[in-house]
KEKE-3310 file (N, C-alpha, C; in steps of 0.2 Angstrom, whole numbers, plus 5000, padded with zeros to 4 digits):
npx = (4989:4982:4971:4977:4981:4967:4962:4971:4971:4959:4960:4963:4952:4945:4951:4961:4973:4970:4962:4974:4978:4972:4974:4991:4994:4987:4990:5002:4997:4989:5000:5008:5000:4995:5005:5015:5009:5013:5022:5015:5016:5029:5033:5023:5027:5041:5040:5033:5040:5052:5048:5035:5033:5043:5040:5025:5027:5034:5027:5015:5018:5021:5009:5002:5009:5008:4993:4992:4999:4998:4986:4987:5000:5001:4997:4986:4989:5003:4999:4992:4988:4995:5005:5018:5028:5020:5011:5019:5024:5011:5008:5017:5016:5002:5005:5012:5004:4995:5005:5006:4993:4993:5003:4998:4984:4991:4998:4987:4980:4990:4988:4975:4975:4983:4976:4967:4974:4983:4990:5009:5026:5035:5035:5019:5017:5013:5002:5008:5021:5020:5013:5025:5033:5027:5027:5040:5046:5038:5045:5058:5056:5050:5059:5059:5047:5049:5060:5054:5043:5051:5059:5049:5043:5055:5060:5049:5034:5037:5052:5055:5047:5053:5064:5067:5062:5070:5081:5077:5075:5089:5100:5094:5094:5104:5115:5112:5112:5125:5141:5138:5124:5119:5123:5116:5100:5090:5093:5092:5074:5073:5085:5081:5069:5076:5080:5067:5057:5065:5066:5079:5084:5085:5074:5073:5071:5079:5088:5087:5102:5109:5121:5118:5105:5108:5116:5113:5105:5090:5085:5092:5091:5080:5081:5090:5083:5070:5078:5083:5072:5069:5078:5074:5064:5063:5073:5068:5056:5059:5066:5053:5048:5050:5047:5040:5025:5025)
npy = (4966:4963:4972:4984:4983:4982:4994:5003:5000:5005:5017:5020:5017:5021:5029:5037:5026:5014:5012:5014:4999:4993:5000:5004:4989:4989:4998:4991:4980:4986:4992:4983:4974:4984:4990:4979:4965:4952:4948:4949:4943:4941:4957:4963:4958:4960:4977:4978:4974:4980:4995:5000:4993:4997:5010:5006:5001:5013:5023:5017:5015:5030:5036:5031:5037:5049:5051:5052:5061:5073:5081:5080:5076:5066:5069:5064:5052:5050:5054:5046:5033:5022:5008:5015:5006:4995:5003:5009:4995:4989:4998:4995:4981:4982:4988:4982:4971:4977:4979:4963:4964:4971:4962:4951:4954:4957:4947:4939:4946:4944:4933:4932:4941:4935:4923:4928:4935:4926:4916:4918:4926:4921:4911:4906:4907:4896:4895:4893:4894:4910:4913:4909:4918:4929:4929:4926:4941:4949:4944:4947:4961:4967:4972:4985:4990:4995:5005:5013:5018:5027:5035:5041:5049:5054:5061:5066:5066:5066:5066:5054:5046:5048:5045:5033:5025:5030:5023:5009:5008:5013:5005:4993:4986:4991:4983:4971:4961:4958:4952:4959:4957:4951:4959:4971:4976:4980:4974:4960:4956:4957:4948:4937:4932:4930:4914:4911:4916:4916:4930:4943:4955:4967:4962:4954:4938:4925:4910:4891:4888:4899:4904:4913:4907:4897:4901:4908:4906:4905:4905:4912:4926:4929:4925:4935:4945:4946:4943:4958:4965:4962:4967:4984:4986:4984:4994:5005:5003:5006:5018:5028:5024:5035:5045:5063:5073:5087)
npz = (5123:5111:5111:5108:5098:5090:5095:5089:5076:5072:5073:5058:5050:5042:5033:5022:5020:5022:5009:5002:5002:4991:4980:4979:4976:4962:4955:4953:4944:4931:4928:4921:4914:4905:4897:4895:4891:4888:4895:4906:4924:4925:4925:4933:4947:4948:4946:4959:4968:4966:4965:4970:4979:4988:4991:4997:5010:5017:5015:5024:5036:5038:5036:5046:5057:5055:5055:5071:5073:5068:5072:5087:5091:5098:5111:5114:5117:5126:5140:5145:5157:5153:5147:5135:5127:5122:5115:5105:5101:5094:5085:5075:5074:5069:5057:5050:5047:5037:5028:5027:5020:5008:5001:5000:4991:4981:4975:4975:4965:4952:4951:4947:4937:4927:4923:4915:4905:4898:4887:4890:4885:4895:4907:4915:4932:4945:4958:4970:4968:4969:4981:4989:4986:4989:5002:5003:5001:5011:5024:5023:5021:5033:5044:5041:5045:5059:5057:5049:5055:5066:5059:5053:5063:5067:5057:5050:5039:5025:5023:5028:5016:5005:5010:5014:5003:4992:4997:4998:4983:4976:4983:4982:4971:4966:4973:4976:4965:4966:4974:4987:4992:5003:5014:5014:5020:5010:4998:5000:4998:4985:4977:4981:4974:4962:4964:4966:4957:4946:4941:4936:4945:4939:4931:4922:4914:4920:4916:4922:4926:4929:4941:4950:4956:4962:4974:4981:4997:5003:5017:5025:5024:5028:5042:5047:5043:5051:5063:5064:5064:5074:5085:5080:5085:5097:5101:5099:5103:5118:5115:5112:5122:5132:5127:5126:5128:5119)
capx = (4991:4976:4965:4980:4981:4961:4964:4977:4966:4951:4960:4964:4946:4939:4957:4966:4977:4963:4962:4979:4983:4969:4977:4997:4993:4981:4994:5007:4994:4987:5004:5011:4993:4996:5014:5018:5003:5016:5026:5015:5018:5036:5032:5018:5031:5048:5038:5031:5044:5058:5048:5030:5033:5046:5036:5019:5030:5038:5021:5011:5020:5024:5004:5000:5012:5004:4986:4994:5003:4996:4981:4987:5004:5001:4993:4980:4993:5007:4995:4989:4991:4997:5011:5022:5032:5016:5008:5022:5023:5006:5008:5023:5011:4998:5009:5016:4997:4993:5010:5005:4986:4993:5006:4992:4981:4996:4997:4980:4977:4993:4985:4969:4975:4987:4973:4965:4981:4982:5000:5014:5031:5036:5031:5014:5019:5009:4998:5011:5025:5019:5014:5030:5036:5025:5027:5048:5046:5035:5048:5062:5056:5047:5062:5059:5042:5052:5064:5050:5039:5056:5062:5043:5042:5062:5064:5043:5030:5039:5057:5052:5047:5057:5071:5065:5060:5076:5087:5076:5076:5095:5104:5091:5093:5114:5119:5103:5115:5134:5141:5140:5119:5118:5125:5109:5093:5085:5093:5087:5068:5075:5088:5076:5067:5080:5078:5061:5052:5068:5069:5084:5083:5084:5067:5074:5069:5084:5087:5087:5109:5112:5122:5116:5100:5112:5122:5108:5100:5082:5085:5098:5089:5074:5084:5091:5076:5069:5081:5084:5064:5066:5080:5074:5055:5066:5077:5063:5051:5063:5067:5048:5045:5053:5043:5035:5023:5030)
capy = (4968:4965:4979:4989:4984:4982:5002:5007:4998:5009:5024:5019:5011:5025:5031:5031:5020:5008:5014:5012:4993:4991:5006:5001:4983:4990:5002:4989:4976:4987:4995:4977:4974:4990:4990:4973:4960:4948:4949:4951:4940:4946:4964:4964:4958:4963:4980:4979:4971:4984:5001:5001:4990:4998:5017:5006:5001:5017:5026:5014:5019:5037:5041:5029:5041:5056:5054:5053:5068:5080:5087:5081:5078:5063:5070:5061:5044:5051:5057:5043:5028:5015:5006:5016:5002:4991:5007:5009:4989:4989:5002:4992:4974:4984:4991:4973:4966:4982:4977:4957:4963:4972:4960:4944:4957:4959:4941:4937:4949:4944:4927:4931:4943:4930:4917:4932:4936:4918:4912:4924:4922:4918:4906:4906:4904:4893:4900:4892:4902:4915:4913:4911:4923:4936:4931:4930:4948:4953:4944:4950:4968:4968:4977:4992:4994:5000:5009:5021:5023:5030:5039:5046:5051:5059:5067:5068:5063:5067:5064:5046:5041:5047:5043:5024:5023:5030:5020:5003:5010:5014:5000:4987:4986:4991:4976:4964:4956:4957:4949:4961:4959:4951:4965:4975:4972:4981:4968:4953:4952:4958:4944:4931:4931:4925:4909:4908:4916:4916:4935:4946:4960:4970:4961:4949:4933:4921:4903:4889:4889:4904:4905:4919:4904:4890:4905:4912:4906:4907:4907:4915:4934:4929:4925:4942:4953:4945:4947:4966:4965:4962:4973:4989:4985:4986:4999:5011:5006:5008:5026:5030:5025:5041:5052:5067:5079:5094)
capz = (5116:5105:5111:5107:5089:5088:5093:5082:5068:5071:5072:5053:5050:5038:5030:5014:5022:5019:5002:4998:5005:4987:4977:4977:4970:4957:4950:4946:4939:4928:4923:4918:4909:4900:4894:4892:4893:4887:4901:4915:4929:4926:4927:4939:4951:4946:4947:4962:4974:4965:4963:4972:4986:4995:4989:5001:5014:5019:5016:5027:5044:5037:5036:5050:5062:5053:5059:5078:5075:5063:5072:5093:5093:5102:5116:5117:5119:5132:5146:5146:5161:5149:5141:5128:5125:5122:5113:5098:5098:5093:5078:5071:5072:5066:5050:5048:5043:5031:5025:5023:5016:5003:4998:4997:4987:4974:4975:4972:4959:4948:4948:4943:4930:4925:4920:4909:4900:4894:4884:4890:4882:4900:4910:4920:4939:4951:4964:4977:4968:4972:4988:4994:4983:4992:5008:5007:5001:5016:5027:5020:5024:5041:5046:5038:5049:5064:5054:5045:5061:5068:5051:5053:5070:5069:5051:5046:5034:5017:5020:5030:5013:5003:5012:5013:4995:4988:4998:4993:4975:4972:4983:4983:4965:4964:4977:4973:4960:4967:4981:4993:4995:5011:5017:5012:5020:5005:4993:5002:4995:4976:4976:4984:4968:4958:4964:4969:4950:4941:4938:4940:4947:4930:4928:4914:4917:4919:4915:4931:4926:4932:4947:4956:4957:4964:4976:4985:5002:5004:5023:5027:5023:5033:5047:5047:5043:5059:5070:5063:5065:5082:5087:5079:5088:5105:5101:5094:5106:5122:5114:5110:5131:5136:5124:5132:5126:5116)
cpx = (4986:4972:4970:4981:4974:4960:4967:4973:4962:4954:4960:4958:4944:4944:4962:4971:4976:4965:4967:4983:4979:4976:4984:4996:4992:4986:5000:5005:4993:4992:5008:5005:4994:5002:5015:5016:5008:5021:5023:5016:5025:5036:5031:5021:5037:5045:5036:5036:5051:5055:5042:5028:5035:5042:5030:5024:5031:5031:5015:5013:5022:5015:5002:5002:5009:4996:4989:4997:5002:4992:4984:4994:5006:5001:4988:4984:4999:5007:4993:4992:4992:5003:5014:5024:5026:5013:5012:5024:5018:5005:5012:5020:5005:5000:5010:5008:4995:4997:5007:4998:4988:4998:5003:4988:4985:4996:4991:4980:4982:4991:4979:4970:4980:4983:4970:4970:4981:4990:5005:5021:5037:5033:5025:5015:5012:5007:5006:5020:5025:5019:5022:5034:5034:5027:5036:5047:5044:5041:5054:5063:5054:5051:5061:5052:5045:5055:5060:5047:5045:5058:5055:5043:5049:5062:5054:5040:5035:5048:5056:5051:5050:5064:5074:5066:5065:5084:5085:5077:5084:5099:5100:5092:5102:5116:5116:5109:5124:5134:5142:5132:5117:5119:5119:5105:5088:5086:5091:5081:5072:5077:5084:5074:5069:5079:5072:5057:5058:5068:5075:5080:5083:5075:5067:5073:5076:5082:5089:5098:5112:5114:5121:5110:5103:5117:5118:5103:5093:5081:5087:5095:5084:5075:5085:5088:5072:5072:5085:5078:5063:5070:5080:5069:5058:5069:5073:5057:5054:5064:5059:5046:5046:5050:5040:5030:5025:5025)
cpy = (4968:4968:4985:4988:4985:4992:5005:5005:5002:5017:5025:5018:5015:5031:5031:5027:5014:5005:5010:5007:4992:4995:5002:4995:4985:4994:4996:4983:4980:4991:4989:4974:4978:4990:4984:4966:4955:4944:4953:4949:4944:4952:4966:4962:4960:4972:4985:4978:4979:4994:5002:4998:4994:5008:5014:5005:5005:5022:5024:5016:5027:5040:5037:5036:5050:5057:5055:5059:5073:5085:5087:5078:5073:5065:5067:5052:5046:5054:5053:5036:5023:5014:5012:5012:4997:4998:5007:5000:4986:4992:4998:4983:4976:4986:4985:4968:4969:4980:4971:4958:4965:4968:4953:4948:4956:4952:4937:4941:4948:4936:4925:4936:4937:4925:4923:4932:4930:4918:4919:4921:4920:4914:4909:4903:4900:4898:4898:4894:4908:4917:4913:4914:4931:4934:4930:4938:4950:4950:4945:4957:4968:4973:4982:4995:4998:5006:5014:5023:5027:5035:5045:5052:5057:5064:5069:5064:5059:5064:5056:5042:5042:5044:5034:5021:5024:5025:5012:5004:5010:5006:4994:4982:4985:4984:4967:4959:4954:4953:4951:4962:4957:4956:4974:4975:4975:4980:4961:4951:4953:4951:4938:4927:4931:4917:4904:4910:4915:4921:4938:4953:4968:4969:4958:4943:4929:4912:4899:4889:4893:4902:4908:4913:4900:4892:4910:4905:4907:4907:4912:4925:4934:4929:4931:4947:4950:4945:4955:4968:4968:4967:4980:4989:4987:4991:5005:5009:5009:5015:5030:5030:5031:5046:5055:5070:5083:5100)
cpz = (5111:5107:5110:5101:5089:5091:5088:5076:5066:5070:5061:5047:5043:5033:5023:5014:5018:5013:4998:4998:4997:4980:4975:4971:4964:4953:4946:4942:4933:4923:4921:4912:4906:4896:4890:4894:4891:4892:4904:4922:4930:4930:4932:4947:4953:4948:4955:4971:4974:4965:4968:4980:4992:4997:4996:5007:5018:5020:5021:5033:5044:5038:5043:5057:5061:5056:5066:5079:5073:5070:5083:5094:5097:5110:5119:5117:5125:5139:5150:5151:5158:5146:5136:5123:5122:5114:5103:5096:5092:5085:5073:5068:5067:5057:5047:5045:5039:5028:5020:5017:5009:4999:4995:4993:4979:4970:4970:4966:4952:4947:4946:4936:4927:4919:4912:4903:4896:4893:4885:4886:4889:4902:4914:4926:4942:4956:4970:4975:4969:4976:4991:4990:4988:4998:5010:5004:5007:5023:5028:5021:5028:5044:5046:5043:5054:5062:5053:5050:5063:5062:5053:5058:5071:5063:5050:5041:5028:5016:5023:5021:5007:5004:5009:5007:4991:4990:4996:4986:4973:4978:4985:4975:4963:4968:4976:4969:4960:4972:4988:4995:5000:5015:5016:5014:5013:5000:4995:4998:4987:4974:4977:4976:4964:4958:4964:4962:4945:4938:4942:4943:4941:4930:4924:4917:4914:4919:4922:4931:4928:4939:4951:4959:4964:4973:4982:4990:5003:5014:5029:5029:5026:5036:5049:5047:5052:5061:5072:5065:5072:5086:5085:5083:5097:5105:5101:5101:5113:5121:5114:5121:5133:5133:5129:5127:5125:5116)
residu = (UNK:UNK:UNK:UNK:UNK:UNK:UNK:UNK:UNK:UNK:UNK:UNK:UNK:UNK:UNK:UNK:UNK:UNK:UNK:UNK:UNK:UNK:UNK:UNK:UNK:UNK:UNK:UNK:UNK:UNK:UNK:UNK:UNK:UNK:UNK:UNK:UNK:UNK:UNK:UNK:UNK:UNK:UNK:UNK:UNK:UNK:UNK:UNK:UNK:UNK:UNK:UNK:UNK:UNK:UNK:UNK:UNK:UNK:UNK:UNK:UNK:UNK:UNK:UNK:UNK:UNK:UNK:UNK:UNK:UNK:UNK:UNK:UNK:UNK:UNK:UNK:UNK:UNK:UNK:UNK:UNK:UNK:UNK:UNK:UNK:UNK:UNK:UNK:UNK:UNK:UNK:UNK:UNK:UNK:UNK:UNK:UNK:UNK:UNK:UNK:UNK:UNK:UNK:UNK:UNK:UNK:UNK:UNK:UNK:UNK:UNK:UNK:UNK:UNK:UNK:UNK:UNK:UNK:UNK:UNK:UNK:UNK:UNK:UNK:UNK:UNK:UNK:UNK:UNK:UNK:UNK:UNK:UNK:UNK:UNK:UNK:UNK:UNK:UNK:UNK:UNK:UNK:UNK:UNK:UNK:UNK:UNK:UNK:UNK:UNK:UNK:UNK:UNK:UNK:UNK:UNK:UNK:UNK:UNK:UNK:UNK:UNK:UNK:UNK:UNK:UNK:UNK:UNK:UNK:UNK:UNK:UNK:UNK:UNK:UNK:UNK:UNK:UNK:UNK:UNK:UNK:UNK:UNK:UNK:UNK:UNK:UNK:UNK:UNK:UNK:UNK:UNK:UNK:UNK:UNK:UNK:UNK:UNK:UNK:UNK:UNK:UNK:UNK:UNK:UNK:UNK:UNK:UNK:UNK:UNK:UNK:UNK:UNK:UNK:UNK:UNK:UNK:UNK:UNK:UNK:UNK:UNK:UNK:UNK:UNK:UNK:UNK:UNK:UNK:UNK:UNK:UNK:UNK:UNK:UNK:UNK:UNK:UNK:UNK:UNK:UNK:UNK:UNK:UNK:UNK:UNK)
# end
């Protein structure tokens, strides 16, 4: 399996892809340092997890499937004497580390812009709030890899990430703060971070009294993104086995 990610990497090697694990981060730092230096930590995450996150996400296995497909169709992968099932595995792990690179990048970077800012009229997080702030976000969505290579592969480029990104955008956002968000995998990360930074989902920062803090699992949604993880990656590669050539 590692020479089929150390493949899938290289097809990637020299790509905007690349580009854009650097790029995403760098748009919602720079638009929370720009608007409202006072509230950036806030921003720069409430931002990123609710508007720009789910936008790399869905874009990261939509171009991924697009270089395989634009110019050959995947011709030059289903002729060939090897795995399928092993082939689309590989795409979906390989997604799943562009995923975590750009989610430590955002991380990293709202904590060195952070020390720059100096006195905000929020608090200044810890490095090891954040850490496990990024990493329940990235665990929290993992799902969604399978989903979007599928989304890609079955609707296209354009509507994959649109599709994605408007359905994290409107019901990650609408159920994030009711009682029906477990029932959401794209309220999971939102709601997490009520507990774990203390923002709502609005982006207001809430007092530790709140109930939504006291009401909310922090394992409960991870559990579930991985085991949705695992059965979209079987179900999607299982259907991906049987591709032919077109």
């Amino acid at each position: 399996m590692n020479n089929y990610i150390l493949a899938e990497n290289l097809k990637h090697k020299h790509s905007f892809l690349m580009k854009l694990l650097f790029i995403a981060p760098m748009i919602a730092l720079l638009h929370a340092f720009a608007l409202m230096p006072l509230y950036f930590t806030v921003n720069a995450y409430n931002w990123w997890y609710v508007i720009l996150m789910p936008a790399t996400f869905a874009l990261i296995p939509a171009m991924m499937h697009r270089t395989e497909d634009r110019k050959l169709h995947y011709r030059a992968v289903f002729p060939l004497n090897i795995d399928l099932r092993k082939v689309w595995i590989s795409k979906i792990l390989t997604a799943l580390i562009y995923m975590s690179t750009t989610a430590m990048l955002h991380m990293i970077g709202v904590f060195i812009f952070q020390i720059f800012v100096g006195e905000q009229l929020t608090q200044n997080y810890a490095f090891t709030t954040m850490l496990l702030a990024s990493v329940l976000l990235v665990i929290t969505n993992i799902w969604q890899v399978p989903f979007c290579f599928f989304l890609a592969k079955k609707l296209g480029f354009i509507a994959s990430i649109i599709g994605n990104a408007a359905l994290g955008l409107v019901l990650g956002i609408l159920l994030s703060d009711g009682s029906m968000w477990l029932y959401c995998p794209y309220s999971w990360g939102i709601r997490l971070m009520v507990p774990v930074m203390h923002i709502l989902p609005s982006g207001v920062p809430t007092e530790v009294s709140n109930p939504m803090i006291s009401n909310t699992s922090l394992f409960i949604p991870c559990i579930l993104s991985v085991c949705l993880f695992a059965l979209l990656t079987f179900i999607t590669a299982k259907w991906f086995s049987k591709q032919e050539v077109k």
